[in-house]
C-alpha positions in Angstrom: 20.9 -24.1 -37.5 20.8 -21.1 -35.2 19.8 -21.5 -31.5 16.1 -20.1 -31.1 16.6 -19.2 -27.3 19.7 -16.8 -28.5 17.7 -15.5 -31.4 14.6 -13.9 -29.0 15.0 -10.9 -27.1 12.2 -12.1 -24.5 9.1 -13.7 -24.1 7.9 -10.9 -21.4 8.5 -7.7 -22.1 7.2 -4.5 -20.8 8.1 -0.5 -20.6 9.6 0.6 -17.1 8.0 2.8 -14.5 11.2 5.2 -14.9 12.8 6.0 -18.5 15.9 6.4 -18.7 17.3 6.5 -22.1 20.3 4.3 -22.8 23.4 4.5 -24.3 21.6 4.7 -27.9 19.0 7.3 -26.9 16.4 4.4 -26.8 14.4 3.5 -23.8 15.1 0.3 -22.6 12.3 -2.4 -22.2 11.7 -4.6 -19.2 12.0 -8.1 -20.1 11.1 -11.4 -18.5 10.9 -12.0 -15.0 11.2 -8.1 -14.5 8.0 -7.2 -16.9 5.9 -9.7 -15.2 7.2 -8.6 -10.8 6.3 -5.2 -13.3 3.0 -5.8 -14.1 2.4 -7.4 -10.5 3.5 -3.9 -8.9 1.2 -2.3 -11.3 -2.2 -4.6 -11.2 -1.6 -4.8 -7.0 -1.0 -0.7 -6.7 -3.9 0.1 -9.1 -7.5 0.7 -7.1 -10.1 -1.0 -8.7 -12.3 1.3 -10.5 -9.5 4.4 -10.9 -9.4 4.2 -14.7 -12.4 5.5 -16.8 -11.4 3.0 -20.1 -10.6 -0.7 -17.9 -12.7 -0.2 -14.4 -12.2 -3.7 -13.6 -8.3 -3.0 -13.6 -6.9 -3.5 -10.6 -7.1 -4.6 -6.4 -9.6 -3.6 -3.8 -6.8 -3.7 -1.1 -7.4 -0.9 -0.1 -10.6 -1.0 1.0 -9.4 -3.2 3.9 -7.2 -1.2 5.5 -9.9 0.5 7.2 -11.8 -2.9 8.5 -10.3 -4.2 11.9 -6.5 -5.2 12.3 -7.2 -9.5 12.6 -6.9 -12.7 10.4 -10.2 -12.7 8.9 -9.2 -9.4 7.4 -6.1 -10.6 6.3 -7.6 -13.8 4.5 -9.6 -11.2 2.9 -6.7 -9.1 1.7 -4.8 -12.4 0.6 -8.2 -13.7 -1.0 -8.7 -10.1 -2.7 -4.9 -10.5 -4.2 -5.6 -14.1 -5.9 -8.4 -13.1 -7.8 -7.5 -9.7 -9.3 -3.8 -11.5 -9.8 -5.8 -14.9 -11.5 -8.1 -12.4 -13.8 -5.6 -9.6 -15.1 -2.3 -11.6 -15.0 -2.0 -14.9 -17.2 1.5 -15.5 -17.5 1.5 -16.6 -13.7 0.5 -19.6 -12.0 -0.1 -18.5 -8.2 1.5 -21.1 -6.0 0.8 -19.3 -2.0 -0.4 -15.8 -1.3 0.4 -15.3 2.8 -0.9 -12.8 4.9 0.7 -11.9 8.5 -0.3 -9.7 10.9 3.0 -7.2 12.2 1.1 -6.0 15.5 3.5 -3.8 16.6 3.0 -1.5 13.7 -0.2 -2.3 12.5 0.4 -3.5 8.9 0.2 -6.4 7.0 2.9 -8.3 5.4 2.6 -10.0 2.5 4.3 -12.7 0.2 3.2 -13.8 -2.8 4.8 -17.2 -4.2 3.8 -17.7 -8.2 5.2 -19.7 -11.3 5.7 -17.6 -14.6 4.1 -20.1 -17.1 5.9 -20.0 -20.5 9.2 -20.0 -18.1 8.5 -22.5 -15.8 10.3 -20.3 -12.8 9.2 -19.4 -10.0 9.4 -15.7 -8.1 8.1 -14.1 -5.3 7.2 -10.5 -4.2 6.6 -9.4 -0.5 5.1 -5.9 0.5 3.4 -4.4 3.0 0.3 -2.4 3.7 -0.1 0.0 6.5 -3.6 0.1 8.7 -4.9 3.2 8.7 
């Protein structure tokens, strides 16, 4: 009997931001952990509202960066993140969402801790946003 975990190509999978064909002419999918960090970049990057057919698509992120430079904003930003991540992004469980303040050049940092469900692994991405 043949190994089932061999036999799948991925439980994730996704189409990259850049094609590039491959060695067979094909473009190459995104699997797993990539698709998902993927789909984070995407839902995270997208402003809320920007596309006509799915308006609730997306962050209102944003929209802080013109509120004043302090903690309460931040908490906002972090609180913003964990529910457009909870309602558009299933296959993750988020585990800490922190928000620091970089005074010295005026942007947030931020770290995002989450659990991809069917793989029972956890990840992280960290970006920053710039105050306008």
């Amino acid at each position: 009997m043949a190994n089932r975990s061999q036999d799948r190509v991925g439980i994730y999978s996704d189409l990259p931001f850049v094609m590039k064909l491959n060695a067979n002419g094909d473009v190459p999918l995104t699997s797993e952990a990539d698709s998902v960090k993927q789909s984070l970049f995407n839902i995270l990057h997208t402003k809320k509202g920007s596309r006509p057919l799915n308006p609730s698509f997306g962050c209102l992120i944003e929209s802080y960066l013109f509120e004043p430079f302090d903690e309460v904003t931040g908490k906002s930003i972090g609180d913003s993140i964990n529910f457009a991540l909870a309602r558009l992004e299933p296959r993750i469980e988020i585990r800490r969402i922190n928000v620091s303040l970089d005074m010295d050049n005026q942007l947030y940092k931020i770290d995002i801790i989450y659990l991809m469900r069917n793989l029972q692994q956890r990840d992280s991405i960290t970006f920053t946003l710039q105050k306008i």
